[in-house]
C-alpha positions as CSV (number, residue, x, y, z in Angstrom):
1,X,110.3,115.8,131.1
2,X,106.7,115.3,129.8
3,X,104.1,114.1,132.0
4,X,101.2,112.2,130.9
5,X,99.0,114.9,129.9
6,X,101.3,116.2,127.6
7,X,102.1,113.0,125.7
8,X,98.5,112.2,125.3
9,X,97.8,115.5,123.9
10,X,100.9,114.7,121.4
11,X,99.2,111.6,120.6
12,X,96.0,113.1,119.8
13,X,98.0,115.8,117.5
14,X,99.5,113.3,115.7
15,X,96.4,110.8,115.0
16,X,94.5,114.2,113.9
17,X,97.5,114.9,111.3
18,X,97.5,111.2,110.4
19,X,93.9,111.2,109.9
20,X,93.6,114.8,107.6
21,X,96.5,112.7,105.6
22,X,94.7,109.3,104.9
23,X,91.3,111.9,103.9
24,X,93.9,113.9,101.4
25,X,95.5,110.3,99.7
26,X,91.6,109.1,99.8
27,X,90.3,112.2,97.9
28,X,93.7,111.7,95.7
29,X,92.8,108.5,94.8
30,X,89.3,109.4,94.5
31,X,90.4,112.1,91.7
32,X,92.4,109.4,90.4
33,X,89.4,107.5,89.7
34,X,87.4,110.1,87.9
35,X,89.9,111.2,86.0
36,X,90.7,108.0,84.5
37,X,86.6,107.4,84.0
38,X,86.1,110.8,82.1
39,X,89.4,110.2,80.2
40,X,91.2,113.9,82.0
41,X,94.9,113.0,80.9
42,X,95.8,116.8,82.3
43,X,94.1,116.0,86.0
44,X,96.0,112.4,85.3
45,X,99.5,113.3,85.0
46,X,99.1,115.4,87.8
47,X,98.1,112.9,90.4
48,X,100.5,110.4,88.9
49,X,104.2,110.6,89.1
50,X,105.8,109.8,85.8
51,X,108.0,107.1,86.6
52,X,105.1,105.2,88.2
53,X,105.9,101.6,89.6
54,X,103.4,98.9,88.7
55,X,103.2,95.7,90.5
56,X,100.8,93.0,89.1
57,X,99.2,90.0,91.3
58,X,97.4,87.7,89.7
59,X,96.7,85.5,86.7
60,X,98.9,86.0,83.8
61,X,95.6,86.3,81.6
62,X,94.3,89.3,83.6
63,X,97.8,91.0,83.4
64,X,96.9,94.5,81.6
65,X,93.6,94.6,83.6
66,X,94.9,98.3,85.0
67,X,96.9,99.3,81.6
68,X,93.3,100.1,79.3
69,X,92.5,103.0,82.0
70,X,95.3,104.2,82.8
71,X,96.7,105.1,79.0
72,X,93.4,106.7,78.0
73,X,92.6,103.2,75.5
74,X,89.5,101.7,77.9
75,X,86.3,102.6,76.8
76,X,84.4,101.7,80.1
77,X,84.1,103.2,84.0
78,X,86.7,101.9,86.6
79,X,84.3,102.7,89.5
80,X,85.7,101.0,92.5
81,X,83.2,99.8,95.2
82,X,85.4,100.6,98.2
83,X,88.5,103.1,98.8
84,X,90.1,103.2,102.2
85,X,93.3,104.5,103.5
86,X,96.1,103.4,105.5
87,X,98.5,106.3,106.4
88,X,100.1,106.4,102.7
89,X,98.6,103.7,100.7
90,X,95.6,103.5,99.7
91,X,93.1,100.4,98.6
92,X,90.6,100.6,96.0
93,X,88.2,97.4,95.5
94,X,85.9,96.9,93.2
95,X,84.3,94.3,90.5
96,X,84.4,93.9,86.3
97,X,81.5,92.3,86.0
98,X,81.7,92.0,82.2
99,X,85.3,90.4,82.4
100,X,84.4,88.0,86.2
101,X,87.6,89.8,87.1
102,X,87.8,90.9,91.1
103,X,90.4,93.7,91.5
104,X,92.4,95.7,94.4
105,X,94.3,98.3,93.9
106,X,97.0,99.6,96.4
107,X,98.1,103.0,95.2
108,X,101.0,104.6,97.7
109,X,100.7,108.3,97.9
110,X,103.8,110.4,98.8
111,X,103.9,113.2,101.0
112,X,103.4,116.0,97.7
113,X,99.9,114.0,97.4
114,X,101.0,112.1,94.0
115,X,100.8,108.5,93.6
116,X,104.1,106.8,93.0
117,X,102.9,103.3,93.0
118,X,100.0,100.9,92.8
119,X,99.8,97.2,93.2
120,X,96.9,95.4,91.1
121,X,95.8,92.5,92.5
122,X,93.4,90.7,90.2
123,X,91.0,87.4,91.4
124,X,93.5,87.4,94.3
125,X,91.8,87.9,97.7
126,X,94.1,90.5,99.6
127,X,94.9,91.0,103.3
128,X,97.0,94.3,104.7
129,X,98.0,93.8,107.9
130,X,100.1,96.6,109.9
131,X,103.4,95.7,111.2
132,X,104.6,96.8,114.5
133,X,107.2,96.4,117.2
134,X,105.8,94.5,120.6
135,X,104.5,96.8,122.6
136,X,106.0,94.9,126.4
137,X,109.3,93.6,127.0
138,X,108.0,90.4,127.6
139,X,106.1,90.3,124.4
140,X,109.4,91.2,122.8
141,X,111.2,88.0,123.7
142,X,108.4,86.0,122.7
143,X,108.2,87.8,119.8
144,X,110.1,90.8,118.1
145,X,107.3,91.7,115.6
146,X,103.2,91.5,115.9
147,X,101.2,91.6,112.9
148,X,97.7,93.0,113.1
149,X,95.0,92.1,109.9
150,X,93.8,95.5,109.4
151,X,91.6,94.9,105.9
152,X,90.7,91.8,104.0
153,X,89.2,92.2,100.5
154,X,85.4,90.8,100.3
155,X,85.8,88.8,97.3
156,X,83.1,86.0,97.4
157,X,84.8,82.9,96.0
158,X,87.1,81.3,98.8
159,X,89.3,79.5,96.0
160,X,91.1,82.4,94.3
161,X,94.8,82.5,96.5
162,X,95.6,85.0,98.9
163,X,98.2,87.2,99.4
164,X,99.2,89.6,102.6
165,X,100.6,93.2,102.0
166,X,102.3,94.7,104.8
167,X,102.2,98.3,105.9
């Protein structure tokens, strides 16, 4: 049996690992990022997995916002303003000024450290919340499931809808 020491230094091993993990899909997305900026379809395919799943959140209009840079045909920088990470996904943030067009990406990295899928949310304000089982037994029959806001998107205008992802 484990004593108390011993599971808290198993705890600390495993938020380390978690940590160096969320830093390698950061930098991943990161690279993602430039490459699609300087146009490096080589360093692109790479990072991407081929049968990449798209999901699009937002207005109809704003629907191929994400298409121009990632197929090589966008002339301008996607420079996102903030990148964070949460264990395998990762959210990008940032503004098109020239198009008034707020957008979040969530890009999920697997565990080879290429991204398999990215949700676009465009002029939708975004909030990813963790999911998690309660942590007493008297929480649990109040409640079987707690859900914590972890990030909100810092879009200005209050009107745009908003939309939870779950992690």
């Amino acid at each position: 049996m484990l004593d108390d020491q011993h599971i808290l230094l198993i705890l600390a091993e495993s938020k380390a690992c978690l940590g160096q993990l969320e830093e390698r899909n950061k930098r991943v997305v990161r690279d993602l990022y430039k490459a699609l900026t300087s146009k490096d379809t080589q360093t692109l395919y790479g990072l991407v997995a081929q049968d990449l799943e798209w999901w699009f959140h937002g207005p109809p209009c704003h629907r191929h916002h994400l298409v121009p840079w990632l197929t090589g045909s966008s002339s301008k920088a996607l420079v996102p303003d903030l990148i964070v990470g949460f264990s395998s996904v990762v959210v990008a943030e940032g503004y098109d000024e020239a198009n008034l067009v707020w957008w979040v990406h969530a890009w999920t990295v697997n565990e080879d450290g290429v991204v398999t899928q990215v949700r676009e949310y465009v002029n939708t304000a975004l909030t990813v919340t963790r999911l998690g089982v309660a942590t007493s037994s008297s929480q649990a029959l109040q409640n079987t499931f707690k859900c914590q806001s972890i990030w909100k998107s810092t879009l200005s205008d209050e009107s745009v809808p908003g939309l939870i992802l779950a992690i």
